[in-house]
C-alpha positions in Angstrom: 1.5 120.4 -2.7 4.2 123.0 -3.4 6.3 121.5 -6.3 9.2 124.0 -5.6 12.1 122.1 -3.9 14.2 123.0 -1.4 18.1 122.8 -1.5 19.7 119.5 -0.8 22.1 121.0 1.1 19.0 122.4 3.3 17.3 119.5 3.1 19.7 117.7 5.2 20.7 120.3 7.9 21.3 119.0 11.1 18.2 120.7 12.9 15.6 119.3 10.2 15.1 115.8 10.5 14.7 112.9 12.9 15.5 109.6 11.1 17.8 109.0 7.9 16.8 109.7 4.9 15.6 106.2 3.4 13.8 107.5 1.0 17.0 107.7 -1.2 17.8 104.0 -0.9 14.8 104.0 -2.9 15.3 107.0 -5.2 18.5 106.3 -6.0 17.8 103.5 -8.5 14.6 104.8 -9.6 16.2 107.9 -11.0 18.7 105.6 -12.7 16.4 103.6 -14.0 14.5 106.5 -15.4 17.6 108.0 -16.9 18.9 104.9 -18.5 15.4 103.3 -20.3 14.8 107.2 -21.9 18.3 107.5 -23.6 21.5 107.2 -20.9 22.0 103.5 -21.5 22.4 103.9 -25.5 24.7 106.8 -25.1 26.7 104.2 -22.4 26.7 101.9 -25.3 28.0 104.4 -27.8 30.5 105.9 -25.9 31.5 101.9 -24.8 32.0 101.6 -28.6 34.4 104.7 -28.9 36.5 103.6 -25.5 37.5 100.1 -26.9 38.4 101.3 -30.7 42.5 100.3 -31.0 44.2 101.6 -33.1 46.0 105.7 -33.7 43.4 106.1 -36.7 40.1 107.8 -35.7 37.5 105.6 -34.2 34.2 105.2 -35.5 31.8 107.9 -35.7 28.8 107.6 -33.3 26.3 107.3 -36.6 28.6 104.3 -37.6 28.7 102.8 -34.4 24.8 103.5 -34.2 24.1 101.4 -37.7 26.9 98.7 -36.8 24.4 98.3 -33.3 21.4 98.3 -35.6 22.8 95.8 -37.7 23.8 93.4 -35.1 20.8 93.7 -33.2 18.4 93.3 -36.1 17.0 96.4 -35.2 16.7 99.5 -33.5 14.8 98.5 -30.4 16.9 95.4 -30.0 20.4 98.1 -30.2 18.9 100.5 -28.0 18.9 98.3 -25.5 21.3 96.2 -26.2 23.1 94.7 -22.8 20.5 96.3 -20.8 18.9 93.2 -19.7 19.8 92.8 -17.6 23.2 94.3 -16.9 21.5 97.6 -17.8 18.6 96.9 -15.3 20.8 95.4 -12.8 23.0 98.6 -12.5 20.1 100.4 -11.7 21.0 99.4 -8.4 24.4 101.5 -8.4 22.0 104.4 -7.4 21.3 102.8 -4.5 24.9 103.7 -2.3 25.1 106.7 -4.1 22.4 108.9 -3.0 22.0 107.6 0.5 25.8 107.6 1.4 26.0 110.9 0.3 23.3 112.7 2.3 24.0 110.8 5.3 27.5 111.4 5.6 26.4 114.7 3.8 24.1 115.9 7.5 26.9 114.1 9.8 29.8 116.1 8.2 27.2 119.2 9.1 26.7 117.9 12.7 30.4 117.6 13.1 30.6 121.4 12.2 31.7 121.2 8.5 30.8 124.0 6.5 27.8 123.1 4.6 29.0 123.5 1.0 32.8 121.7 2.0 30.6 119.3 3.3 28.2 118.5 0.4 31.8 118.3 -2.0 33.2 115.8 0.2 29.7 113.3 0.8 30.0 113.7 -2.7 33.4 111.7 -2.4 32.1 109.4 -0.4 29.0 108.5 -2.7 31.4 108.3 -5.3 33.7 105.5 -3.5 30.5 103.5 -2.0 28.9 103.4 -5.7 32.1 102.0 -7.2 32.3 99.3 -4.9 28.8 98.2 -5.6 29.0 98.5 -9.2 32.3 97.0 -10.3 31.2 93.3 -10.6 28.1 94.2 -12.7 30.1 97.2 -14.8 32.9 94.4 -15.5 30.1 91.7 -17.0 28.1 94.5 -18.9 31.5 95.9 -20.3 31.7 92.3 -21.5 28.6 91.6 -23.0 28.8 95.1 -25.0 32.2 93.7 -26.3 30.8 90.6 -27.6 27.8 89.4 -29.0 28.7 85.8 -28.5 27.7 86.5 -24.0 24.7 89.1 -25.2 23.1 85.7 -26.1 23.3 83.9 -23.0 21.5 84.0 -19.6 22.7 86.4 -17.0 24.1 83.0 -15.2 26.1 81.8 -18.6 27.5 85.1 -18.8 28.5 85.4 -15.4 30.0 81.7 -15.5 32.0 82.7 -18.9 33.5 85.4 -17.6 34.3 83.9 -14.1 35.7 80.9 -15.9 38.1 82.4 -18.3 39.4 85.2 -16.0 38.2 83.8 -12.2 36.2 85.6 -9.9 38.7 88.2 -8.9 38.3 89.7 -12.4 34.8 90.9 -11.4 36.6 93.4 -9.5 38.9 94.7 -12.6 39.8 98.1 -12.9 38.6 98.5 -8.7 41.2 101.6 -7.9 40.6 103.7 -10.9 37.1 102.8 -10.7 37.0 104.4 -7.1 39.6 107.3 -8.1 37.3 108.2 -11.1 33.5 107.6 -9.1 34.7 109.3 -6.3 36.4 112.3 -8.1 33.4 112.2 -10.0 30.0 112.4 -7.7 32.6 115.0 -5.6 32.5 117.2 -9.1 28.7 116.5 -9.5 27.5 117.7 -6.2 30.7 120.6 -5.7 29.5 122.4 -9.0 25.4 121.9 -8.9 25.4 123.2 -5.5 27.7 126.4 -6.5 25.3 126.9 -9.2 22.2 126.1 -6.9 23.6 128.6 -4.3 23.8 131.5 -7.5 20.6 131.1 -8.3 19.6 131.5 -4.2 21.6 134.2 -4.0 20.1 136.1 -7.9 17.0 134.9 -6.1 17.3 137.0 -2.7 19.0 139.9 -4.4 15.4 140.4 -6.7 13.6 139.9 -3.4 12.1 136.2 -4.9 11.5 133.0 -2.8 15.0 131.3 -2.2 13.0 127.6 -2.9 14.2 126.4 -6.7 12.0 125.7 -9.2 12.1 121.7 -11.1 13.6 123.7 -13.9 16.2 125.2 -11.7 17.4 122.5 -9.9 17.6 120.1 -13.1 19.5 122.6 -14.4 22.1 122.6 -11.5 22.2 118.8 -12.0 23.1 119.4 -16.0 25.8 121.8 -15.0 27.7 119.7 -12.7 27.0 116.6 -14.2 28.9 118.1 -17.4 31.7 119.1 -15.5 32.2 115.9 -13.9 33.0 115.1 -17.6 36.8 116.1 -16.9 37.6 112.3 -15.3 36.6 110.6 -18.4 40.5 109.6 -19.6 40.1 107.7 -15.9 36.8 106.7 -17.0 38.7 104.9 -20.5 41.4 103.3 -18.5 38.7 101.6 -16.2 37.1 100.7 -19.7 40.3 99.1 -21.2 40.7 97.2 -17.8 37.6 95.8 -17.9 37.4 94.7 -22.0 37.8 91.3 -22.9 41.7 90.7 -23.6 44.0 88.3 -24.1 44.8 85.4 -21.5 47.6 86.7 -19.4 47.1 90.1 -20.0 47.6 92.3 -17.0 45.4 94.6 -15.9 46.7 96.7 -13.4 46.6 100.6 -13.5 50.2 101.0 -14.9 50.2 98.5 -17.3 46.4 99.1 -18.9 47.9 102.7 -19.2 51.2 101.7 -21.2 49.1 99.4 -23.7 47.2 102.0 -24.3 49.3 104.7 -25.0 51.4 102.1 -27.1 48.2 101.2 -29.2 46.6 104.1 -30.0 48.2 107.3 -28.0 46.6 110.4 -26.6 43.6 109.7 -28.6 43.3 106.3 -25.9 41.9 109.0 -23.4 40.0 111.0 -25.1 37.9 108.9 -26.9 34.4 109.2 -26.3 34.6 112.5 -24.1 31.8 114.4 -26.3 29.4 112.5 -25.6 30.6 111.5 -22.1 29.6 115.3 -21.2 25.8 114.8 -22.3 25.8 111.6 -20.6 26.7 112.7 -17.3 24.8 116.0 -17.9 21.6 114.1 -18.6 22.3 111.4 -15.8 22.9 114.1 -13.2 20.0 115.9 -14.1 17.5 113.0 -12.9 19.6 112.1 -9.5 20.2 115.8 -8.3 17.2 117.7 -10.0 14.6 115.2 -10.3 15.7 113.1 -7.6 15.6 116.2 -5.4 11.9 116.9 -6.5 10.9 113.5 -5.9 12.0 113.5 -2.4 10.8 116.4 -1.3 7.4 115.6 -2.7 7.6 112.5 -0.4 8.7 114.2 2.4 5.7 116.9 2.2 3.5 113.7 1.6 4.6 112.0 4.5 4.6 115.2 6.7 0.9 115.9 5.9 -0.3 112.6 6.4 1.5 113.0 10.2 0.0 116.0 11.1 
């Protein structure tokens, strides 16, 4: 089987299929899953530890952050994945919208006439917006747990209670608007930039005279690229954060107000923690759901086509 994919973009033409693409329902939290157990959900945890520093002093480096998690945990293993079960695990199942939503409104957008790299930038959106709505209630009690050690120790169900009880079930939706401004700005970013740089390498490609199909290497590489760029909504991505820490009783978390406190207690520096290292996480994460997940489809969709004929 030809391990050379084919564009997404192609992949999903109007003309070339005859049934939705379920496949990603399934890919979608497999790739996650991937990405977060080999590295992604420790750099969430770092970068968690950077967003929630208060204060106009600097905030921790990521080696003290990394031996005050080592500490805590009693161990490396235990820090590395700490929070990740199973908040971690259950989040795998925000790749589940994302993928889907976005190819499928991706090939109707195309059917409707839309040019097929407009197209791919705004599926992206709507990924984006369909992840966020799926993800909030599990983001909100995993943002918890990482802010105190007390609810890593309980069951999924105690922690759940304990943050239902002191905050009610509404909170589980904290930080809902920016979380769809910044998700749907975001996966718009991801899929806008790898496909500009997936359509260079066509074109260098076609100008040599070479086979248009990209290589694993190639299209992981797209992924990196965009998924870097989609770096530049992380001061959303700290407000959402703030919104969702544990705070006092009373305090208000709506957009305006979770902005004011945290220019008031700790400045500029309140949306820019964390940004370095929010670049190699979304790098790395959108190198396994566009370039690997990509690979992994169409290796199913040659499987499935040989077995039919």
């Amino acid at each position: 089987m030809n391990l050379q994919a084919k564009s997404p973009q192609l992949a999903t033409s109007p003309d070339a299929r005859t049934r939705p693409a379920f496949e990603k329902i399934l890919i979608g939290p497999v790739m996650v899953f991937g990405e977060m157990i080999t590295g992604g959900h420790y750099l969430e945890v770092l970068r968690l530890g950077k967003q929630m520093t208060v204060g106009h002093h600097a905030a921790p480096s990521y080696w003290q952050l990394h031996t005050r998690n080592v500490t805590e945990a009693a161990g490396f293993r235990s820090a590395f994945y700490r929070g990740f079960f199973p908040w971690g695990l259950i989040q795998c199942v925000k790749g589940v919208p994302v993928l889907f939503v976005q190819h499928e409104s991706n090939y109707q957008l195309q059917r409707m006439g839309m040019a097929p790299q407009t197209s791919e930038t705004v599926s992206g959106f709507m990924g984006g917006t369909a992840q966020a709505i799926f993800v909030c209630p599990f983001q909100k009690v995993k943002v918890s747990v990482v802010a105190c050690e007390q609810l890593n120790t309980l069951s999924p169900w105690l922690a759940i209670r304990n943050v239902v009880t002191r905050n009610g079930v509404t909170s589980l939706y904290d930080g809902i608007l920016p979380m769809c401004m910044r998700r749907s700005l975001d996966w718009g970013i991801r899929f806008a930039v790898s496909s500009e740089v997936k359509n260079m390498f066509v074109e260098s490609k076609r100008r040599q005279g070479l086979s248009t199909d990209l290589t694993p290497w190639e299209l992981i590489g797209c992924g990196l690229v965009g998924g870097a760029c989609s770096a530049s909504t992380h001061p959303i991505d700290n407000v959402i954060t703030n919104s969702q820490k544990p705070l006092k009783p009373g305090a208000r978390r709506d957009i305006l107000a979770v902005v004011k406190r945290m220019y008031k207690e700790s400045g500029v520096r309140a949306f820019t923690r964390g940004w370095d290292i929010k670049i190699i996480d979304n790098a790395y994460h959108m190198a396994w759901m566009y370039g690997i997940g990509t690979i992994v489809y169409e290796s199913m969709r040659s499987a499935m086509y040989d077995k039919e004929h």
